[in-house]
C-alpha positions as CSV (number, residue, x, y, z in Angstrom):
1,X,103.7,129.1,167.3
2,X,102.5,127.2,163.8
3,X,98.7,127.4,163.6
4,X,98.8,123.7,161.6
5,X,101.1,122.1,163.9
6,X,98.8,119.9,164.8
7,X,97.3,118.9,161.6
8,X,97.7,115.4,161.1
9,X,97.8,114.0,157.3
10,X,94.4,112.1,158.3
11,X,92.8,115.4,159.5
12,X,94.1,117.1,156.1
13,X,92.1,114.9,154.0
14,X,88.8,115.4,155.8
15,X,89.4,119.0,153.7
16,X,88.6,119.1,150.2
17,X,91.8,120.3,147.6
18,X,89.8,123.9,147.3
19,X,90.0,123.9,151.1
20,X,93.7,123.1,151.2
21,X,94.9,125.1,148.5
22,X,93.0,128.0,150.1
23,X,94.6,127.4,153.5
24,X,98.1,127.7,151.6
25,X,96.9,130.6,149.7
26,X,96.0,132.3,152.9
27,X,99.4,131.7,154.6
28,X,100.9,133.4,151.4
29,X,98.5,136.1,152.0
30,X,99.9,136.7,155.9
31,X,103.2,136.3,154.7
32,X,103.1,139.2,151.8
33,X,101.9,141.6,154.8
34,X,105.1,141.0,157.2
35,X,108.2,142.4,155.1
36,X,109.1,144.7,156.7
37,X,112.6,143.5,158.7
38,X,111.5,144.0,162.4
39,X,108.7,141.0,161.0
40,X,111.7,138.7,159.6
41,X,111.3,135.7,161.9
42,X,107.2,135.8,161.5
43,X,108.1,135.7,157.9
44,X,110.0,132.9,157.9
45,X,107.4,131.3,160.1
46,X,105.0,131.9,157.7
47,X,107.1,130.5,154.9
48,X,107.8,127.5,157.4
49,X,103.7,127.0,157.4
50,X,103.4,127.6,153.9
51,X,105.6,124.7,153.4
52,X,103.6,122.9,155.5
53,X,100.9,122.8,154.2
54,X,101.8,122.0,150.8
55,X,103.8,118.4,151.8
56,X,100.4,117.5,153.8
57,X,98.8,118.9,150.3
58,X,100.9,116.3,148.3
59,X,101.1,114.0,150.6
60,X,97.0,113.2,151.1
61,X,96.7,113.7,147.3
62,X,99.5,111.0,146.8
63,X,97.7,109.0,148.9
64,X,94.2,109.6,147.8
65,X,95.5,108.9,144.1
66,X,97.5,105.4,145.0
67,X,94.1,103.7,146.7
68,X,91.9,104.7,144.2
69,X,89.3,107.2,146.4
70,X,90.2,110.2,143.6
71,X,89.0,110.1,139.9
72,X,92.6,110.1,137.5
73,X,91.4,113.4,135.9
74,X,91.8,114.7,139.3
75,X,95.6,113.7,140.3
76,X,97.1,113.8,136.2
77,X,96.9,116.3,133.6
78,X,94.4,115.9,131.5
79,X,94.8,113.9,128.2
80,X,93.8,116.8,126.0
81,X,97.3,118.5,127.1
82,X,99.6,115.5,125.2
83,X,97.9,116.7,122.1
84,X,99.4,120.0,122.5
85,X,101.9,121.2,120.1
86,X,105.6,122.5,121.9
87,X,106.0,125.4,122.9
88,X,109.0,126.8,120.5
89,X,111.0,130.6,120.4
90,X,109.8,132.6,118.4
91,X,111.3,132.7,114.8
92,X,113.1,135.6,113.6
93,X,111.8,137.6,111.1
94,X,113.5,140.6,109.2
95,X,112.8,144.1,110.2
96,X,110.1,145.8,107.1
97,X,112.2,148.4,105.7
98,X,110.4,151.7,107.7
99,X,107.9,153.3,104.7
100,X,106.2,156.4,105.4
């Protein structure tokens, strides 16, 4: 039986992000106790709840973000990321001839 079956969209937002993220956080908790194989089907539940809970996550975000109710600094990356430089692979160097 899912604990969050019930959990409509419009109940999801009366929680704050913290809140949700820690309710999905806590489902991946309960599912990192249950590997052993005689749990296999409560694991997949969990997994199935874990799920869950992240598309009502998105979904209440997506929605708080499109009428406006969320600042942009909390749906977007901030601006101070564009000004990052790429991340590139490491250049090769020589190997320093071993001195002793």
């Amino acid at each position: 039986m899912s604990q969050h079956a019930g959990l409509s969209p419009e109940r999801c937002a009366a929680f704050s992000l913290d809140q949700q993220v820690l309710m999905i956080a806590n489902e991946m908790n309960r599912a990192a106790k249950l590997m052993a194989p005689a749990d296999r089907e409560r694991l997949r539940s969990a997994y199935e709840r874990i799920l869950q809970l992240a598309d009502l996550t998105v979904q209440v975000a997506g929605r708080a973000a499109s009428d406006g109710s969320c600042s942009a600094g909390a749906t977007s990356w901030p601006a101070s990321t564009s000004r990052l430089p790429p991340i590139l692979p490491p250049t090769p160097r020589p190997c320093a001839p071993f001195s002793a």
